[in-house]
DOBA-778583 format. One record per residue (C-alpha): x, z, y; residue in three letters; residue number from 1. Coordinates in nm, 3 decimals. Example, Ala and Ser with C-alpha at 12.3 -4.5 7.8 and 13.67 -1.06 7.14 Angstrom:
<recs>
REC      c1      c3      c2   r   k
REC   1.230   0.780  -0.450 ala   1
REC   1.367   0.714  -0.106 ser   2
</recs>
This chain:
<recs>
REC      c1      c3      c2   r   k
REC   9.227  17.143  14.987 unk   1
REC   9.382  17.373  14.753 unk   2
REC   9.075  17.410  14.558 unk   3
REC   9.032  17.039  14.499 unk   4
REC   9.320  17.003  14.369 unk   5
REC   9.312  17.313  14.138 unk   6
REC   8.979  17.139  14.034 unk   7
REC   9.124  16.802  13.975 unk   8
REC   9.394  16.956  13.781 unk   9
REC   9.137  17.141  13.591 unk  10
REC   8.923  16.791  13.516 unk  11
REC   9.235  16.642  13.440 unk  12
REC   9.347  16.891  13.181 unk  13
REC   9.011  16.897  13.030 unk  14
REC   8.986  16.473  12.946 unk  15
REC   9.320  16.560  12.832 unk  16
REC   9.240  16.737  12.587 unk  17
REC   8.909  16.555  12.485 unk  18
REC   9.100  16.216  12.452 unk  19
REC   9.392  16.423  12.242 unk  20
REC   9.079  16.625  12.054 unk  21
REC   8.916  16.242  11.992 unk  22
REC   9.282  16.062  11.859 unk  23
REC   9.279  16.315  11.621 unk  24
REC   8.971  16.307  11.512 unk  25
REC   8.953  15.908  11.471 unk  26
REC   9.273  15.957  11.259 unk  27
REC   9.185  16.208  11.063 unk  28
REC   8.844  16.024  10.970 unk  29
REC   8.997  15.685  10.979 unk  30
REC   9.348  15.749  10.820 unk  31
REC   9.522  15.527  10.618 unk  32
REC   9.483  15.688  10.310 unk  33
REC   9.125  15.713  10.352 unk  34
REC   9.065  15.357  10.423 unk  35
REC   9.313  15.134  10.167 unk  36
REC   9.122  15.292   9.877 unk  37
REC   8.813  15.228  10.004 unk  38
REC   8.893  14.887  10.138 unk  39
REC   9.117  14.729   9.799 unk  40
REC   8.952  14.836   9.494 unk  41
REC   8.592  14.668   9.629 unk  42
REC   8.807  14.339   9.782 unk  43
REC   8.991  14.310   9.435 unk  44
REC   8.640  14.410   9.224 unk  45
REC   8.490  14.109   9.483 unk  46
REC   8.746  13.858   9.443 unk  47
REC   8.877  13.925   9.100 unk  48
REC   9.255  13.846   9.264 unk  49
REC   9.484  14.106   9.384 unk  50
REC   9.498  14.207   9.718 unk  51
REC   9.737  14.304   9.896 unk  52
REC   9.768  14.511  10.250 unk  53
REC  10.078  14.627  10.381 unk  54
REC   9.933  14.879  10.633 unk  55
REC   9.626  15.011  10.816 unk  56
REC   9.660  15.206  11.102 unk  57
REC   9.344  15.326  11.367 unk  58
REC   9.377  15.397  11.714 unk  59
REC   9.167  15.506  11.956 unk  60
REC   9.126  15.176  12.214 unk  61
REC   9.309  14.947  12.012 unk  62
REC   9.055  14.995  11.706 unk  63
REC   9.122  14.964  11.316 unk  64
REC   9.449  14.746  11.311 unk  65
REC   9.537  14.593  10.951 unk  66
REC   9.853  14.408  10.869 unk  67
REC   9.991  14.225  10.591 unk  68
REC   9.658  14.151  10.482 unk  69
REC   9.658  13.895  10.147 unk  70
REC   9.452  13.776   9.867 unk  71
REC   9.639  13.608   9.566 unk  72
REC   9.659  13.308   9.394 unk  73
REC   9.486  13.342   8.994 unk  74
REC   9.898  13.395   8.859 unk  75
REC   9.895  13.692   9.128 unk  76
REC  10.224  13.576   9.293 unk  77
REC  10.164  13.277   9.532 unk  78
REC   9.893  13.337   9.850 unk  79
REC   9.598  13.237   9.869 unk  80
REC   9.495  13.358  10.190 unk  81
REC   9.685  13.542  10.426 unk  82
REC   9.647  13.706  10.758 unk  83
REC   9.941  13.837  10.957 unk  84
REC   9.701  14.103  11.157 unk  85
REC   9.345  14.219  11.131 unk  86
REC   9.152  14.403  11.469 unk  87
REC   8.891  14.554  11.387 unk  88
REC   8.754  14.679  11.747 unk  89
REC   8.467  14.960  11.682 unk  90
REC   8.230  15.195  11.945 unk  91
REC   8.358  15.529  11.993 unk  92
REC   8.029  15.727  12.021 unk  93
REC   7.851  15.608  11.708 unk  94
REC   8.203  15.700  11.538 unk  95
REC   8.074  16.057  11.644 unk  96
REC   7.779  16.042  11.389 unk  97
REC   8.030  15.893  11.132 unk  98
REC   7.909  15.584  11.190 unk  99
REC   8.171  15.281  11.208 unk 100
REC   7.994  15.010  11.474 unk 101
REC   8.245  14.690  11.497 unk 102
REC   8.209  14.543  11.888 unk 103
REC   8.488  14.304  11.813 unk 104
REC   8.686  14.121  11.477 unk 105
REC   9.019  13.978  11.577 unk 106
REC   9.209  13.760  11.345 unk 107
REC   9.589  13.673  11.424 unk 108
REC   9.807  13.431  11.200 unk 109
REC   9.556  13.378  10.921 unk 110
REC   9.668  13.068  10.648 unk 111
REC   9.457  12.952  10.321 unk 112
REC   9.618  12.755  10.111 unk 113
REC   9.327  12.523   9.964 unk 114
REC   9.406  12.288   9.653 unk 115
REC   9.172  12.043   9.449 unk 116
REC   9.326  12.113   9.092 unk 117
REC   9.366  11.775   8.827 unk 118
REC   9.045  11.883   8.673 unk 119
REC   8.852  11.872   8.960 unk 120
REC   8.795  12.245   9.071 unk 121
REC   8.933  12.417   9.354 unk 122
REC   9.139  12.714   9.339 unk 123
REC   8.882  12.894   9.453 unk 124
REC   8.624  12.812   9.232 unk 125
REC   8.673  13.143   9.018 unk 126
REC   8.586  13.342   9.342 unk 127
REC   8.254  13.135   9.391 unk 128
REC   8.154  13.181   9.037 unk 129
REC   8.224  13.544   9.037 unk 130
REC   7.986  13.597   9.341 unk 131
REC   7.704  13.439   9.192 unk 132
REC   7.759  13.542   8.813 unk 133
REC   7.839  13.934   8.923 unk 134
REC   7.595  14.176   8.868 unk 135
REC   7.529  14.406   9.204 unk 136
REC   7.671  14.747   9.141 unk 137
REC   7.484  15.070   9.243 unk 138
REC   7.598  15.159   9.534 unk 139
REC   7.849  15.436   9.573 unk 140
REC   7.695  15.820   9.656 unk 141
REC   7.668  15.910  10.060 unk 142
REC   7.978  16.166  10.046 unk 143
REC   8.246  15.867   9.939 unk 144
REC   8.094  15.554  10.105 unk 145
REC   8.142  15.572  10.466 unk 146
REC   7.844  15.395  10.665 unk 147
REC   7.929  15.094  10.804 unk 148
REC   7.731  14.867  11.067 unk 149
REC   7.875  14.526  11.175 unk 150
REC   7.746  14.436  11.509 unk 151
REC   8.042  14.227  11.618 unk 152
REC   7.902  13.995  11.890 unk 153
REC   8.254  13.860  11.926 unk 154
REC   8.502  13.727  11.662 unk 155
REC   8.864  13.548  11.786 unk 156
REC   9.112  13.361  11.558 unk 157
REC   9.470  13.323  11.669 unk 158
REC   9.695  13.077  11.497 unk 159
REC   9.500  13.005  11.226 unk 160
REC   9.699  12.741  10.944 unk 161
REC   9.489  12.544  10.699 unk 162
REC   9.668  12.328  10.419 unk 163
REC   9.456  12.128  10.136 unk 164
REC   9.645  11.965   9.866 unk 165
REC   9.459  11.709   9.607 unk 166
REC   9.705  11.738   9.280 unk 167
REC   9.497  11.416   9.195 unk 168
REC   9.568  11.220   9.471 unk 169
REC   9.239  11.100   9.525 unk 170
REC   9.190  11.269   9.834 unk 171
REC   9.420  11.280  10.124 unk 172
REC   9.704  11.641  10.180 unk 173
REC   9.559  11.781  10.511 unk 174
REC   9.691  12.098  10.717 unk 175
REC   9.522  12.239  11.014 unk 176
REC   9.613  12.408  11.316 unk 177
REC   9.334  12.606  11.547 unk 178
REC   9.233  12.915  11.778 unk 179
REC   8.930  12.964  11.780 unk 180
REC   8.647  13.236  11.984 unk 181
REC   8.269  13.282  11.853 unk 182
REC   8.023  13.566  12.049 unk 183
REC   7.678  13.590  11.902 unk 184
REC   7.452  13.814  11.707 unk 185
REC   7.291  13.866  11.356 unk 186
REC   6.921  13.856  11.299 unk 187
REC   6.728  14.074  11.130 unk 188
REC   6.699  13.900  10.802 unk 189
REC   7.104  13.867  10.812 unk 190
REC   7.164  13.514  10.920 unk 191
REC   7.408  13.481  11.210 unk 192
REC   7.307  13.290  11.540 unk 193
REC   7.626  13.187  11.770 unk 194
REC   7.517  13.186  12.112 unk 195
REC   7.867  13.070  12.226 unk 196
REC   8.174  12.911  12.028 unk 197
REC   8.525  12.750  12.127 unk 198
REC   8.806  12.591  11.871 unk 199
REC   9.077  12.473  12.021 unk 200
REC   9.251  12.195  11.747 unk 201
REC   9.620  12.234  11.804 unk 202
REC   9.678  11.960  11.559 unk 203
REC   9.489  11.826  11.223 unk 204
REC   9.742  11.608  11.032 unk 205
REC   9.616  11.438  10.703 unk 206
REC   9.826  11.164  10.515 unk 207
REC   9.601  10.818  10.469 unk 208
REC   9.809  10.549  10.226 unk 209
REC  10.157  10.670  10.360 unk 210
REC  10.022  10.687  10.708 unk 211
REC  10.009  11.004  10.917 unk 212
REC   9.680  11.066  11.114 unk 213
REC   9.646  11.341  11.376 unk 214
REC   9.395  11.495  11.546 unk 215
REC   9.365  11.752  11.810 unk 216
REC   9.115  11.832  12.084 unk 217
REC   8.843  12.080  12.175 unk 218
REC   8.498  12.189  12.046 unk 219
REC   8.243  12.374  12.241 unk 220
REC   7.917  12.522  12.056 unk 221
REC   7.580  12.682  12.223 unk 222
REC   7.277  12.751  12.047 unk 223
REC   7.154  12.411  12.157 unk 224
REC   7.437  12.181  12.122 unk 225
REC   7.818  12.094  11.999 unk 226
REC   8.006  11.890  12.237 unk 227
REC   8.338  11.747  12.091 unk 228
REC   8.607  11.592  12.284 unk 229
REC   8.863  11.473  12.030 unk 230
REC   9.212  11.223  12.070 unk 231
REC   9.366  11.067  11.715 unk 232
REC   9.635  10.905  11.686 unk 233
REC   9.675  10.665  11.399 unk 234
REC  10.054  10.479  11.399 unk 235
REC  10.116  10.438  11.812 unk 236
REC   9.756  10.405  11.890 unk 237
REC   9.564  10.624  12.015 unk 238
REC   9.167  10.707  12.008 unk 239
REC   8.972  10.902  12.200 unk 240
REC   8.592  11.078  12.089 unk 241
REC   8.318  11.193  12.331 unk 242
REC   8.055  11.343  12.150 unk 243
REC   7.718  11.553  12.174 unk 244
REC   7.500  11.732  11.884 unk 245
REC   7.219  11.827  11.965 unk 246
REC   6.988  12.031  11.804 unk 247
REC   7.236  12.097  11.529 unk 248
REC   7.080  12.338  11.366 unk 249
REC   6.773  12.150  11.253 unk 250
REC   6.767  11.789  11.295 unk 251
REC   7.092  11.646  11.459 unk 252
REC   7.040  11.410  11.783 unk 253
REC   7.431  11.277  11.788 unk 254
REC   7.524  11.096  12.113 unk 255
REC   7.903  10.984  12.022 unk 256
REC   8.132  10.749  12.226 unk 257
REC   8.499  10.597  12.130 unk 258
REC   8.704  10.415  12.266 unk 259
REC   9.100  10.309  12.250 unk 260
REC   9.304  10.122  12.486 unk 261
REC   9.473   9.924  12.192 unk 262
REC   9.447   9.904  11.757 unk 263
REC   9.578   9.794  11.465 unk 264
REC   9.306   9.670  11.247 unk 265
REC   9.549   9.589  10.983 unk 266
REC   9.638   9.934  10.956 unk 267
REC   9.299  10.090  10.965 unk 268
REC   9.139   9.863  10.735 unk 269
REC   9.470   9.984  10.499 unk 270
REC   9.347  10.341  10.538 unk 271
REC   8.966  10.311  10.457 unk 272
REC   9.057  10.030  10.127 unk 273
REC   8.985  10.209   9.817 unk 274
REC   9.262  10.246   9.518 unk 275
REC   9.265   9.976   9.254 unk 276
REC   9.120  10.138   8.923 unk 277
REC   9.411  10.195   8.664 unk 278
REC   9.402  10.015   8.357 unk 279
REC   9.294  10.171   8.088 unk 280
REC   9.072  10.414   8.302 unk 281
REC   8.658  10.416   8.311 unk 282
REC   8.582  10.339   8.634 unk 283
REC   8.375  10.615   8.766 unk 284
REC   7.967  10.547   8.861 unk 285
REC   7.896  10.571   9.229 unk 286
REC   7.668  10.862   9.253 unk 287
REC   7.351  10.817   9.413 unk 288
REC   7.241  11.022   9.734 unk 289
REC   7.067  11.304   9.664 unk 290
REC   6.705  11.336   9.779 unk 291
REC   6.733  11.580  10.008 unk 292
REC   7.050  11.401  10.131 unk 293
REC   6.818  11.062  10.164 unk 294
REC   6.577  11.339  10.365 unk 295
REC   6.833  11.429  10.623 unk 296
REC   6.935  11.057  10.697 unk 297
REC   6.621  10.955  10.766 unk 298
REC   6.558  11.262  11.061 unk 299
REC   6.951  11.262  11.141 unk 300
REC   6.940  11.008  11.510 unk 301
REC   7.273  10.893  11.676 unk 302
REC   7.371  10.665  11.930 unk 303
REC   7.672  10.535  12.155 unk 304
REC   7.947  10.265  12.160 unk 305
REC   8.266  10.203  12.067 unk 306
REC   8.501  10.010  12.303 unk 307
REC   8.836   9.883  12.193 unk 308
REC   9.045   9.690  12.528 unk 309
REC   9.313   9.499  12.269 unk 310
REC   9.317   9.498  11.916 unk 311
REC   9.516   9.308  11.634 unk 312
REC   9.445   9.167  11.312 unk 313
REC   9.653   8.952  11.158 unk 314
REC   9.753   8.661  11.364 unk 315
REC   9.498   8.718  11.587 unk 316
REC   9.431   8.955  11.923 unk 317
REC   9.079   9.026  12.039 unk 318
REC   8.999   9.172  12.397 unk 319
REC   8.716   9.356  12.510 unk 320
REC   8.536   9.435  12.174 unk 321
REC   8.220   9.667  12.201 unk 322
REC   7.948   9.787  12.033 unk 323
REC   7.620   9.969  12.130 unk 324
REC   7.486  10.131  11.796 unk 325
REC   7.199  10.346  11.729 unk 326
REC   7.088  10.503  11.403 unk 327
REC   6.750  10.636  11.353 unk 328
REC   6.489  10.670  11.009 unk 329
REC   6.777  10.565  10.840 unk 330
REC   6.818  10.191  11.017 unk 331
REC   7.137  10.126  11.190 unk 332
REC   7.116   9.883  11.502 unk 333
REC   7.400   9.705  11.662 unk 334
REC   7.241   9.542  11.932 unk 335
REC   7.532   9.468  12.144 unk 336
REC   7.777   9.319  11.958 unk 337
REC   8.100   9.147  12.193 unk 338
REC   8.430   9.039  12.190 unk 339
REC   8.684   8.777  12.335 unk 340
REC   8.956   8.651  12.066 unk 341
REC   9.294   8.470  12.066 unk 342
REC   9.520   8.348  11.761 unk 343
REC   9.837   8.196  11.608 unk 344
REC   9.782   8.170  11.241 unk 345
REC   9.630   7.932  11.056 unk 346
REC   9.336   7.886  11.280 unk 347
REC   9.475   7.891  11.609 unk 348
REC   9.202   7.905  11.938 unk 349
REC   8.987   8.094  12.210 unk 350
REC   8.719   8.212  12.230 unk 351
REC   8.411   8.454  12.241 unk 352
REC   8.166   8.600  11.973 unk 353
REC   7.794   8.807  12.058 unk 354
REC   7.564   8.913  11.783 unk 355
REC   7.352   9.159  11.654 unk 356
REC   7.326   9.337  11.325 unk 357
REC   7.097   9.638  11.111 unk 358
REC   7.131   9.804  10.779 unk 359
REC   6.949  10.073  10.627 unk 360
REC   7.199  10.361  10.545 unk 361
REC   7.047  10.616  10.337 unk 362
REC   7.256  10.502  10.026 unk 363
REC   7.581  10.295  10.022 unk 364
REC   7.413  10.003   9.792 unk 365
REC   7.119   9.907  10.025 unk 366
REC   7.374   9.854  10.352 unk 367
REC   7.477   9.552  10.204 unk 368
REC   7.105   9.448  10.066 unk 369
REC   6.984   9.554  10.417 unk 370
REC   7.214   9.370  10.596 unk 371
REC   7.076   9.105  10.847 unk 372
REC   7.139   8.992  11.228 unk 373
REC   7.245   8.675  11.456 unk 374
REC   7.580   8.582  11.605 unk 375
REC   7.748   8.346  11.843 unk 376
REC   8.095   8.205  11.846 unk 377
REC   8.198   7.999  12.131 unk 378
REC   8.511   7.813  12.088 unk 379
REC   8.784   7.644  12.330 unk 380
REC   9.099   7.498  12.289 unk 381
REC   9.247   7.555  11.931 unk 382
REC   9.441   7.367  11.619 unk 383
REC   9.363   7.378  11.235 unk 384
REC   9.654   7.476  10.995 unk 385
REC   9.684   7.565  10.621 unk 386
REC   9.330   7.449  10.547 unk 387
REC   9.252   7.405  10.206 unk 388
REC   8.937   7.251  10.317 unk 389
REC   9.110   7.040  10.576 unk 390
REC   9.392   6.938  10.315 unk 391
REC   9.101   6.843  10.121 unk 392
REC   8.995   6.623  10.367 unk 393
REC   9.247   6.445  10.486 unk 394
REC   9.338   6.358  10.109 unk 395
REC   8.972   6.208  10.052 unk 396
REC   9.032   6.008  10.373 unk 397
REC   9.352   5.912  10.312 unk 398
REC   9.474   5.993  10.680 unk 399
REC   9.709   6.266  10.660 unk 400
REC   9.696   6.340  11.063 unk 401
REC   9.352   6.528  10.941 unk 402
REC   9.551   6.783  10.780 unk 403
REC   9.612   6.969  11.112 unk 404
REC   9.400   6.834  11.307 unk 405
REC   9.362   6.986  11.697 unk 406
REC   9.022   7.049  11.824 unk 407
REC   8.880   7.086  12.229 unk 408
REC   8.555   7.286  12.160 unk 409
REC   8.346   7.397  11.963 unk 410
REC   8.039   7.629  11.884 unk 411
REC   7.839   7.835  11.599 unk 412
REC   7.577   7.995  11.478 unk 413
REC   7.589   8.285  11.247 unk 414
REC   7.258   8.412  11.044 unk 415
REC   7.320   8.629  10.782 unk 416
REC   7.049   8.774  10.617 unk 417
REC   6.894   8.789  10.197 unk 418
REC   7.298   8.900  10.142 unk 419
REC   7.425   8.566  10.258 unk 420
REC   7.523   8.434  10.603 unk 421
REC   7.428   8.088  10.723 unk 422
REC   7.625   7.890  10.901 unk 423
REC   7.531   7.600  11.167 unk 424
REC   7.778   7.449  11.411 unk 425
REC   8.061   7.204  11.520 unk 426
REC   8.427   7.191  11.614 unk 427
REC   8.553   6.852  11.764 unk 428
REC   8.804   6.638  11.963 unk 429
REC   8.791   6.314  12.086 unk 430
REC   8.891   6.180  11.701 unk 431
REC   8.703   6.374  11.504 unk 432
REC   8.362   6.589  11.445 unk 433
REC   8.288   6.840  11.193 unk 434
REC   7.952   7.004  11.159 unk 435
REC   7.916   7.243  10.850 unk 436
REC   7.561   7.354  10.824 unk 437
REC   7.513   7.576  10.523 unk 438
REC   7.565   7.965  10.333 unk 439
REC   7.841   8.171  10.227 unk 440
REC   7.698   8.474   9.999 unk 441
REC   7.833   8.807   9.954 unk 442
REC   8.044   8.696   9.672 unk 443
REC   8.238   8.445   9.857 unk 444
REC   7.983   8.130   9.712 unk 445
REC   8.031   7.839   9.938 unk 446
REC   7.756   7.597   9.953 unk 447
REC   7.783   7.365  10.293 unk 448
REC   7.680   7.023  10.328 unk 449
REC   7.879   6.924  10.619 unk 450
REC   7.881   6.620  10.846 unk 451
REC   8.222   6.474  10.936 unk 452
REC   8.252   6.180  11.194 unk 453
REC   8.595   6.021  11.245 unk 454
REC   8.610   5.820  11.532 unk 455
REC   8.675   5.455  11.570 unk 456
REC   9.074   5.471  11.633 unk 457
REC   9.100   5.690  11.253 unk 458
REC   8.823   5.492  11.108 unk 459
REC   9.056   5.151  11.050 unk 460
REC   9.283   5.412  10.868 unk 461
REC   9.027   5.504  10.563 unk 462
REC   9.130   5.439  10.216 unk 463
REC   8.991   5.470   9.900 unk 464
REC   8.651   5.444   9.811 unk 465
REC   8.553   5.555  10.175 unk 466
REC   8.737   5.218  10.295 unk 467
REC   8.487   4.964  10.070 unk 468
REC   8.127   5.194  10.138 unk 469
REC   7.932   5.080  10.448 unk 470
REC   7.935   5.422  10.615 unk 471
REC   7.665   5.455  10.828 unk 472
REC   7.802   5.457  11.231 unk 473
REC   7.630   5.631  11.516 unk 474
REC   7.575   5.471  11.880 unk 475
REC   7.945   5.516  11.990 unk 476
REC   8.057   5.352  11.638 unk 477
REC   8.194   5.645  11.523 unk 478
REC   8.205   5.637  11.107 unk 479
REC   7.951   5.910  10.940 unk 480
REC   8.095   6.079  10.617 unk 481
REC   7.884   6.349  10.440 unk 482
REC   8.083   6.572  10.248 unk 483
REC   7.984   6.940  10.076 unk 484
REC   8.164   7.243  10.058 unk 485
REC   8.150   7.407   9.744 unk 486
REC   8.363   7.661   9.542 unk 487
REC   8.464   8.029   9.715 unk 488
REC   8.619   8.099  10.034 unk 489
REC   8.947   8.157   9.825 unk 490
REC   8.922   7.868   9.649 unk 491
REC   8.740   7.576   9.847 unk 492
REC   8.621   7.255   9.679 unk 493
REC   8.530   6.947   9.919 unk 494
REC   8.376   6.598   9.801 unk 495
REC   8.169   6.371   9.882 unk 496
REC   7.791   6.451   9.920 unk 497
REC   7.679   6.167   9.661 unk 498
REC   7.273   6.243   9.744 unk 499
REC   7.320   6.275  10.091 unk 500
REC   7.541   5.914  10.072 unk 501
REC   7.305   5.727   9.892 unk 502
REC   7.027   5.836  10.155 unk 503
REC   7.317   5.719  10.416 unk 504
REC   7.296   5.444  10.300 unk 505
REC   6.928   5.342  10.259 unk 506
REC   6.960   5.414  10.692 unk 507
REC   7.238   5.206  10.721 unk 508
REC   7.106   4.905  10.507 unk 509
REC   6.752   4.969  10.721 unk 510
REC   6.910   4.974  11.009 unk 511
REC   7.132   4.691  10.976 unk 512
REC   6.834   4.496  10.861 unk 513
REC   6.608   4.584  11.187 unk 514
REC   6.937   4.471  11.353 unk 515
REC   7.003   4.115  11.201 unk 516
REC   6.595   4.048  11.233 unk 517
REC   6.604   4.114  11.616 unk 518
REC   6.921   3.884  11.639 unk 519
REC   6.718   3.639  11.460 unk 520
REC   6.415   3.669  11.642 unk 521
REC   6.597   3.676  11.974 unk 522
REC   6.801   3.289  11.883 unk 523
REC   6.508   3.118  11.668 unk 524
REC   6.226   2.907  11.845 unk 525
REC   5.961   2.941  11.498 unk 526
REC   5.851   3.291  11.341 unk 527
REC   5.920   3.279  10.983 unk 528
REC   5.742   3.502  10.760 unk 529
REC   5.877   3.871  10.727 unk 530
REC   5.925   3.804  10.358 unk 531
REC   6.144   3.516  10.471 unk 532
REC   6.316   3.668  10.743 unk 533
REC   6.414   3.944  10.483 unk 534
REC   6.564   3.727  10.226 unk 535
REC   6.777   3.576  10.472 unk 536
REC   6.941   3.880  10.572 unk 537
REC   7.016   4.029  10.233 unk 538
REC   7.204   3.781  10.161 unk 539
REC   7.423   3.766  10.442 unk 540
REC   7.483   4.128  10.382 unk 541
REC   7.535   4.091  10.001 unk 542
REC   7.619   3.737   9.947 unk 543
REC   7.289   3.628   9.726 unk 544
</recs>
């Protein structure tokens, strides 16, 4: 017993010793004073900013441990990056052959302070320019470099801070809060492959027309696929994003699903509207995609839908909107298009709308050439206010009641296609009828002809011209008045349809002739000519 325990006091003694024998040889290779003038001069010479490092210290488990760790702004005083600590984690028996193997690369507390200057460039412009215009020096003779072999299969970030700042304005101030792990490996021709990545968003907060926006969430990497799970939160609502990228890498296969349990339309619509252009100021050309760009939108594939329970726009509150959208070869597809909608405001009713619609995205100006699908609107129980197109009606009748006129149904048809949409449908009550059937272009061009039947209880109450024409009446003697829209959605312009009228009118007079002959043929005995019977009835109707 003894014995053992001399021995174990011996083995003891001895790994002593070797770890005591090992500290101070890792500190005597890897000393402070060794490493800042190795490490400085060739980050300054890289960056052409000074660099600063407060202190460097090695130890034997905890690795190469830097702190105070910062690059400088071009005047040299502000930071431009910064790092709290640095952990540089290396193998102990390659260290033996003076070798320095990094197993691990810990960041804590890094910030960069990105800014987008008035003139366009970045404040770190002059780095990227420096790396590409620098000519490689030779390298440094065996006896003062010290050999160096990054093998890192795992990198963590603690606490990591981004800010961006656009002195411009023209893009939104962001600032960033992560952690973040990554474990892979680097080929042999120097291009890393992650074979496992987390980043935890604490919070990404970027300022959108006075409005704050944040974001925080999770993202999980493989070599195969990045999976997303992200929450926003725009005002008081709140959004939530599922989403799946596969084959990342090479050509993207994005599955991505949102939804939000309520939304301001208003106020997202007042995020994505573009600044007016300042008088005085070119207005900039839209730049067209690059071809490689065009390339990647034609292999990049998504899918999903978007699902919205209640959202708000204006005077209005729609329930149960959704979308199933897939883009692939360029051509987006919305081929489930539904909501339910309720309002106050000018046009007050119920209702439901389904449609479909595709565009080609590869550039910004075909989506609206491209544009083309079908839609539904089904109508109930509503009232017309603030029309101009009403207003113009009831003044061309005479009867103001038509001003705001209630309806009990109603249904259309949406086409839009050739950058116009084509209108065909009907809103009525038991007075009235109104059945528009024509375009609306891009540019907010009306052209409508439109039907409008008053029924017999209004029709007594015409004035004007419309109370001395013969308008043509349908079987339950409702009046018939053909009118066209014309003018821009802004500014509406409503008259009579004088073409369609006049052919009106040739029915009416046929009809009413057809009528008066069967009267005649039904009292009188004899069968006068047709000539005859003709004459007779034009003048009752006209008096001759």
């Amino acid at each position: 017993m003894k014995k053992l325990l001399k021995i174990a006091i011996v083995l003891a003694g001895i790994l002593a010793l070797l770890f005591i024998g090992l500290t101070l040889f890792v500190k005597s290779y890897l000393s402070s004073d060794r490493l800042k003038p190795m490490i400085l001069p060739k980050a300054e010479a890289a960056t052409g900013r000074k660099v600063h490092l407060d202190d460097i210290s090695v130890s034997l488990f905890k690795g190469v441990v830097a702190k105070g760790l910062s690059v400088k702004e071009k005047d040299g005083q502000k930071d431009f990056l910064k790092i709290g600590r640095f952990v540089l984690s290396y193998r102990l028996l390659p260290l033996l052959k003076k070798q320095l193997v990094i197993s691990k690369i810990e960041i804590v507390s890094p910030s960069i302070s990105i800014k987008k200057e008035r003139e366009g460039k970045f404040n770190f412009s002059d780095i990227m320019e420096r790396g590409s215009q620098e000519p490689q020096k030779p390298s440094e003779p065996k006896s003062q470099a010290l050999p160096v072999s990054i093998v890192a299969n795992r990198l963590f970030i603690r606490d990591a801070r981004l800010t961006f700042v656009d002195e411009g304005k023209e893009l939104p101030d962001v600032s960033m809060a992560l952690n973040a792990e990554f474990q892979g490996s680097v080929d042999k021709d120097g291009i890393p492959r992650m074979e496992f990545g987390l980043i935890s968003l604490k919070e990404v907060k970027a300022n959108l027309k006075d409005k704050e926006v944040k974001v925080s969430g999770r993202i999980d990497m493989d070599t195969k696929a990045v999976r997303a799970n992200l929450q926003a939160l725009i005002g008081k609502d709140n959004i939530d994003l599922n989403a799946t990228v596969k084959e990342y890498r090479s050509i993207p296969d994005i599955v991505a699903n949102i939804h939000a349990k309520t939304l301001d339309l208003d106020q997202l619509m007042g995020l994505s509207s573009e600044k007016k252009v300042q008088e005085g100021k070119p207005q900039k050309k839209e730049k067209k995609a690059e071809p490689s760009q065009g390339d990647m939108m034609k292999k990049l594939k998504a899918s999903g839908q978007i699902t919205v329970d209640k959202a708000t726009y204006q005077d209005y509150t729609i329930k149960d909107f959704r979308i199933q959208y897939q883009l692939a070869k360029s051509v987006l597809k919305i081929e489930s298009l539904g909501l339910q909608f309720s309002g106050e405001g000018s046009f007050t009713a119920e209702g439901g709308l389904n449609g479909n619609l595709q565009c080609v995205v590869d550039e910004p100006s075909t989506i609206q050439k491209t544009l083309k699908g079908t839609a539904v609107a089904k109508l109930g129980k509503g009232a017309i206010k603030q029309s101009q197109i009403f207003d113009a009606i009831a003044l061309l009748t005479g009867i103001p009641s038509l001003k705001n006129p209630s309806f009990d149904e109603g249904l259309f048809n949406f086409d839009v296609k050739d950058e116009k949409i084509f209108l065909d449908g009907w809103i009525g009550s038991a007075l009235f009828k109104i059945s528009p059937k024509g375009m609306v272009d891009f540019e907010k061009q009306l052209d409508i002809p439109t039907e409008f039947r008053l029924s017999p209880s209004l029709t007594g109450n015409l004035k004007g011209r419309l109370a001395s024409i013969r308008l043509l009446e349908d079987d339950q003697g409702w009046k018939v008045i053909p009118l066209r829209i014309k003018g821009t959605t802004d500014k509406p312009n409503v008259s009579l349809d004088e073409e369609a009228l006049s052919k009106q009118l040739g029915r009416g007079l046929q009809k009413e002739i057809e009528r008066r002959l069967f009267e005649r043929k039904s009292k009188e005995p004899e069968k006068p000519s047709e000539r005859t019977k003709s004459k007779g009835v034009l003048k009752e109707l006209f008096g001759k």
